[in-house]
C-alpha positions in Angstrom: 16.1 -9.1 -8.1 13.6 -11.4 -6.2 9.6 -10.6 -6.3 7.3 -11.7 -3.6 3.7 -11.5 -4.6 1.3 -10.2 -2.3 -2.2 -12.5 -3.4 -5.2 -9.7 -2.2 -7.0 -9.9 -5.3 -7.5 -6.6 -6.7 -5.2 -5.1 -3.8 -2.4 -7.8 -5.1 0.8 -5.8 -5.6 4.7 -7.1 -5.6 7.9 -6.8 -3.2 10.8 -6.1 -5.2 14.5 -7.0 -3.4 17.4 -6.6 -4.6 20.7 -4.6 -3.8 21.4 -1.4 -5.9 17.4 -1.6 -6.3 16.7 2.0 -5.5 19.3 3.1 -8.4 16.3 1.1 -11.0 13.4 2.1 -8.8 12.0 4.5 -11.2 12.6 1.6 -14.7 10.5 -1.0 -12.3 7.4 1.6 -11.4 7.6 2.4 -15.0 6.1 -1.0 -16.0 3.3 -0.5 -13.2 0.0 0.9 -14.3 0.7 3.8 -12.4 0.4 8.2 -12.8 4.3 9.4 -13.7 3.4 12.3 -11.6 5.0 11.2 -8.3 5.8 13.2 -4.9 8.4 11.9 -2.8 7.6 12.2 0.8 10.8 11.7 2.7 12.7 13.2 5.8 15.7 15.5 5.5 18.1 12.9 6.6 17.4 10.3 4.5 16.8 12.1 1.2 20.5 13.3 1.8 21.9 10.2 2.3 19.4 7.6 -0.1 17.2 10.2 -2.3 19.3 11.2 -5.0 19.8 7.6 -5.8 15.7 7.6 -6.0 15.4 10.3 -7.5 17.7 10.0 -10.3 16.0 7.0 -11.0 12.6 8.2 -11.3 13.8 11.2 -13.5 15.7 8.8 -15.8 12.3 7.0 -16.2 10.6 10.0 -17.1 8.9 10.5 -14.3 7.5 14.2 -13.2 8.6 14.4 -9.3 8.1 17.1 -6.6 9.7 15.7 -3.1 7.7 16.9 0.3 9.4 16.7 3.3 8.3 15.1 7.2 9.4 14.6 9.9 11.1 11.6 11.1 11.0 9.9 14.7 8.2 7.9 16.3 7.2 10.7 18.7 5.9 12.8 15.4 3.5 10.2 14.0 0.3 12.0 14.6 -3.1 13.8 13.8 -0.6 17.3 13.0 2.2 15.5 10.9 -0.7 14.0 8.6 -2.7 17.7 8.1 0.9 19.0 8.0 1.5 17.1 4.9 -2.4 16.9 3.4 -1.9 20.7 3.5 1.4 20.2 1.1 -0.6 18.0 -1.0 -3.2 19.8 -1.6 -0.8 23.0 -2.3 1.0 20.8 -4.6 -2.4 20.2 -6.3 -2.0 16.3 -6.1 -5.3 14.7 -7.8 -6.5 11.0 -7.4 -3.7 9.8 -9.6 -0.5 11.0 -8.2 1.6 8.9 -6.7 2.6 8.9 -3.3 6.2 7.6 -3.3 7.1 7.0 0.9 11.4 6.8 1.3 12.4 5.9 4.6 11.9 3.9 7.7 8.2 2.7 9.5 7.3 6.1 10.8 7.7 7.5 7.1 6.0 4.8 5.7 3.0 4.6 8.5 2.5 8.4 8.3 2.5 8.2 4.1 0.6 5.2 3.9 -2.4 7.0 6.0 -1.9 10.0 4.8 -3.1 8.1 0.9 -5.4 6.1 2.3 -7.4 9.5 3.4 -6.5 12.6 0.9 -9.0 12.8 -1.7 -10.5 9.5 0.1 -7.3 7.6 -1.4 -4.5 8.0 -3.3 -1.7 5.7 -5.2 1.3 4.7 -3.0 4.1 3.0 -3.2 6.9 1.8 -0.4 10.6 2.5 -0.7 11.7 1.2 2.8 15.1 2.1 3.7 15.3 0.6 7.3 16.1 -2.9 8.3 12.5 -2.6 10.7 10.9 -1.2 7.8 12.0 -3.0 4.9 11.0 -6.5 6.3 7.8 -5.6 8.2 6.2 -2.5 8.4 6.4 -1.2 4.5 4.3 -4.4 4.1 0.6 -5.5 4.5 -1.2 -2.5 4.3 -0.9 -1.7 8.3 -1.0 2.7 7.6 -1.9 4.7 11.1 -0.4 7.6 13.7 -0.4 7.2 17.3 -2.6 9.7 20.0 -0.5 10.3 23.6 -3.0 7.3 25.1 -1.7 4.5 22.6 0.0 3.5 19.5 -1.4 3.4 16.1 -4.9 3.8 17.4 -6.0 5.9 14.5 -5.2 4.2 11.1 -6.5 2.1 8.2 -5.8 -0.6 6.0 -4.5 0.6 3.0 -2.6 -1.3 0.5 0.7 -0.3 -1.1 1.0 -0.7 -5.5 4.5 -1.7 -4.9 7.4 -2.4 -2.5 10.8 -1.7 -3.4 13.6 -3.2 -1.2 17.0 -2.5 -1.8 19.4 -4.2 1.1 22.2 -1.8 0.3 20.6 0.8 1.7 21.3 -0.7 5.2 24.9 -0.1 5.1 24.5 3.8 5.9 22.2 2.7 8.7 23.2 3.6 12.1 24.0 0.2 14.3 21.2 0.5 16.3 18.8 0.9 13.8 19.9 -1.8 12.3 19.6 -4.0 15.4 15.9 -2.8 15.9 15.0 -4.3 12.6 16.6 -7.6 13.8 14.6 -7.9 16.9 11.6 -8.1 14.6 13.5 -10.5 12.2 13.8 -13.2 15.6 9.6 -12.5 15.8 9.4 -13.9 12.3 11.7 -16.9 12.9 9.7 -17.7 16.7 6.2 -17.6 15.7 7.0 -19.7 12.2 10.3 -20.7 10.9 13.0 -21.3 13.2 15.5 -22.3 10.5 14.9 -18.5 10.1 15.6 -17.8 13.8 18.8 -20.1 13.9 19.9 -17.8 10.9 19.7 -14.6 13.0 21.1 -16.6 16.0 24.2 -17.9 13.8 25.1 -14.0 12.7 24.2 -12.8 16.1 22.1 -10.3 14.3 25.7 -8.7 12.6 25.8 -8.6 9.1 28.7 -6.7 8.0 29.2 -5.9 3.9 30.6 -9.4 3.2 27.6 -11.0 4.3 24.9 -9.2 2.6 23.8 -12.5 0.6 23.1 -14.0 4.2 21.3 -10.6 5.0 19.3 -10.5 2.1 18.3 -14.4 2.5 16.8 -12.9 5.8 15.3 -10.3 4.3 13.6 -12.3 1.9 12.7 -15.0 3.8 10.6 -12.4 6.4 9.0 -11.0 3.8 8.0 -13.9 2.3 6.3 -15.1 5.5 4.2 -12.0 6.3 3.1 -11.6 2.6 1.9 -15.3 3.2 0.1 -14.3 6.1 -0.8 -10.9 4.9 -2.3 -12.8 2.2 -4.3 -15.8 4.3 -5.9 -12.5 6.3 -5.2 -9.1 5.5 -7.0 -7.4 8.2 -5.9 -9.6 11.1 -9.0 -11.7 11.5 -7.0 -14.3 13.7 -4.3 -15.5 11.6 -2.1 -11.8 11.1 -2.3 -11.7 15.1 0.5 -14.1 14.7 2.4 -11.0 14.2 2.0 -9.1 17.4 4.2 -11.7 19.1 6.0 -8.9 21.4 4.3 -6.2 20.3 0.9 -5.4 22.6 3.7 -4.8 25.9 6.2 -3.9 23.3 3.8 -0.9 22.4 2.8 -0.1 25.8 6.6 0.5 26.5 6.6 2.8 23.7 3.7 4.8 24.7 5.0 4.9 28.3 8.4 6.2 27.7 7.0 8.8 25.3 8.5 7.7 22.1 11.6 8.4 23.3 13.5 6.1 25.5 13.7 2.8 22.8 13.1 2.4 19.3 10.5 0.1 17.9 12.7 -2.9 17.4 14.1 -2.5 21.4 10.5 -2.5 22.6 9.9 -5.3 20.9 12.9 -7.1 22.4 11.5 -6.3 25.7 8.1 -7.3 24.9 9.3 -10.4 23.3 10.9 -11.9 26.2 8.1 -10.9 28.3 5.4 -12.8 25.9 7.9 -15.5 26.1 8.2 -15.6 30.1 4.3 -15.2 30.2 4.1 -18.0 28.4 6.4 -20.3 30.6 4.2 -19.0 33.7 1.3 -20.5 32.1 3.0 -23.8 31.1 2.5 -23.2 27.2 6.5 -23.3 26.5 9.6 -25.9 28.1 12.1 -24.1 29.9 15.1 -24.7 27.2 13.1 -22.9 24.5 12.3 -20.2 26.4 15.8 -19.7 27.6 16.9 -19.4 24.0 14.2 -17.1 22.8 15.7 -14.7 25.7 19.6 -15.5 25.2 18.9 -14.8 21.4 17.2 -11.1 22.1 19.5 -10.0 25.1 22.7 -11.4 22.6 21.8 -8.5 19.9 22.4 -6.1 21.7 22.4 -4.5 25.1 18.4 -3.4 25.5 17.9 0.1 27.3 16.8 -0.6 30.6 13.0 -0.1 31.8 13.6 -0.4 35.5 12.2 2.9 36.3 9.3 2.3 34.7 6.0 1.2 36.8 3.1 -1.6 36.2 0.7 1.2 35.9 2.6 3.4 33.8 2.5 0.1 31.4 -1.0 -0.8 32.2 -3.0 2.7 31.0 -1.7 2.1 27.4 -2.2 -1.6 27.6 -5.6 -1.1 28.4 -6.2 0.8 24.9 -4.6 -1.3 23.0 -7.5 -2.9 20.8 -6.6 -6.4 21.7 -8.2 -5.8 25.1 -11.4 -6.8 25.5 -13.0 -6.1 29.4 -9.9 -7.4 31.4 -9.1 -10.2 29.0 -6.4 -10.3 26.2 -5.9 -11.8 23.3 -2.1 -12.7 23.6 0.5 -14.4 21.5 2.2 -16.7 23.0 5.3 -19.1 22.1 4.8 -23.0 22.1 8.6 -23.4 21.0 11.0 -21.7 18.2 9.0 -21.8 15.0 5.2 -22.2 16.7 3.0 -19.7 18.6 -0.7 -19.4 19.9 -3.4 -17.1 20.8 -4.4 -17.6 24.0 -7.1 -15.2 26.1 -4.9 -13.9 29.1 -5.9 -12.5 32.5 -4.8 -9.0 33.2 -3.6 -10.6 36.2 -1.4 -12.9 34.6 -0.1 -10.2 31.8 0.7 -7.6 35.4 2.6 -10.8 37.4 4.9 -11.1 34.5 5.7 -7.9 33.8 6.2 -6.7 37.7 8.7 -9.7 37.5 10.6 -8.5 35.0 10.7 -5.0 36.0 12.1 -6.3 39.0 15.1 -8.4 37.8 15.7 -5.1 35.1 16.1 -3.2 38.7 18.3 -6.1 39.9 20.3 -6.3 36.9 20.7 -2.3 36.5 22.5 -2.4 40.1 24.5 -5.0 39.6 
């Protein structure tokens, strides 16, 4: 087992990683200072494929569990899944001390995380990711929110986590897809810092079947280990933590645009990424071979659903709400080469050039 320390004072709490982890979860929050009455908030799905193993392990530590179950898919992260599940709380008579325990992917974890940041003004919680996306980004840093139908995650809070508990094997019952959306966000770690990390995805083409899961978990550690740096340097994205949007404000705006429905985080991000990266190259910030590679990298994943149909304004409306938008400038992150990125304040103009440009060679590349 590996531990990466998240330094936020009196917020600090550990990452734990390590395969066959969720079989010891419950011995490793038995040495926290936590409540060992714990709810389990999980989807159907995943507490038929991952929870027994959880929950076996939180009994054998003597833990007192009731499990609630959500609803799973980035479409029901709202205002009505979070009363939906304060009203089981509070039916469950969960006081200040309970612990939240969130099992599954980022939706699962965004939904639980705000849902404990608000009930009784704040409750215990800890992170049992059980996606790729999830396990080596959004289960960490504190980042809890739901979306409304004009933008993503523009209700939330920062709310920290008493644990995270990683467990790689969990990956192998995780749909191909899936797995490849939590990759996309594992190339935005090695662009905007390391890109020995980035030559690592490159080298595996983002496959890592069951023979490779010490090269896996290297990746998986080496990720977290550079957001919990940065989480730590600024945990409410001052400057430094807006490294981490590197594909994310169109990425976002695709989501919101298609409804939730058409890609999954990790694909948005693909898109969003290549965009950032041709943006970038329009303004001069990035040479030509290192933006090539950035785009061969993404594309040589997997094959990204196509967003030809989709139209500059039907992008721009949830652009404009995103809260890096400020009048008709935006705060963009931008690559300077493999391993190095910058902020820079963007026109809209610049941000709508880019993106009718790449909507039309996704038209052009959809008929050929």
């Amino acid at each position: 087992m590996k531990t990466v320390h998240v330094a936020l004072q009196e917020r600090s709490y550990d990452i734990y990683i390590g395969r066959g982890l969720l079989d010891r979860a419950g011995k490793v929050l038995a040495q926290q200072d936590l409540s060992k009455r714990a709810v389990v908030v999980s989807s159907a799905g995943i507490l038929s494929v991952q929870g027994s193993r959880l929950l076996n392990s939180l009994r054998r530590a003597n833990f007192s569990i009731e499990v609630v179950t959500s609803v799973e898919g980035e479409r029901f992260k709202t205002l009505a899944t979070v009363q939906s599940l304060c009203r089981k709380l509070a039916k469950a008579r969960v006081d200040r001390k309970t612990l939240l325990i969130a099992l599954g992917g980022g939706v699962i974890g965004d939904i639980v995380g705000f849902v404990a940041a608000s009930y009784l003004r704040g409750v215990p919680y800890v992170q049992v990711p059980t996606t790729l996306l999830a396990q080596i980004d959004s289960s960490i840093g504190g980042k809890t929110g739901v979306n409304l139908a004009e933008g993503k995650n523009l209700i939330g809070a920062f709310y920290q986590p008493r644990a995270v508990i990683v467990d790689p094997s969990a990956l192998l019952t995780l749909p191909r897809r899936e797995f490849h959306s939590g990759i996309y966000e594992a190339i935005k770690y090695g662009v905007i810092r390391k890109a020995a990390l980035f030559d690592l995805v490159d080298q595996h083409n983002g496959y890592f079947p069951e023979e490779h899961q010490t090269a896996l978990e290297r990746m998986i550690v080496e990720c977290v280990a550079l957001k919990a740096e940065i989480v730590s340097q600024d945990e409410r994205e001052g400057r430094l933590r807006m490294i981490l949007n590197f594909g994310h404000t169109i990425g976002h705006a695709l989501e919101a645009a298609t409804h939730y429905r058409l890609l999954t985080h990790g694909e948005a991000i693909g898109h969003g990424m290549i965009m950032a990266t041709q943006l970038a190259r329009r303004l001069g910030k990035i040479s030509d071979p290192d933006a090539r590679r950035i785009e061969e990298v993404v594309h040589g994943i997997s094959q990204l659903p196509s967003i030809y149909k989709l139209s500059w304004k039907r992008i721009l409306l949830p652009l404009l709400a995103d809260k890096k938008f400020v009048g008709q400038r935006l705060n963009f992150v931008l690559p300077r080469k493999i391993g190095r990125v910058e902020i820079q304040e963007t026109t809209q103009e610049a941000v709508e050039e880019t993106v009718r440009s790449y909507l039309r060679s996704e038209a052009n590349r959809s008929l050929s």
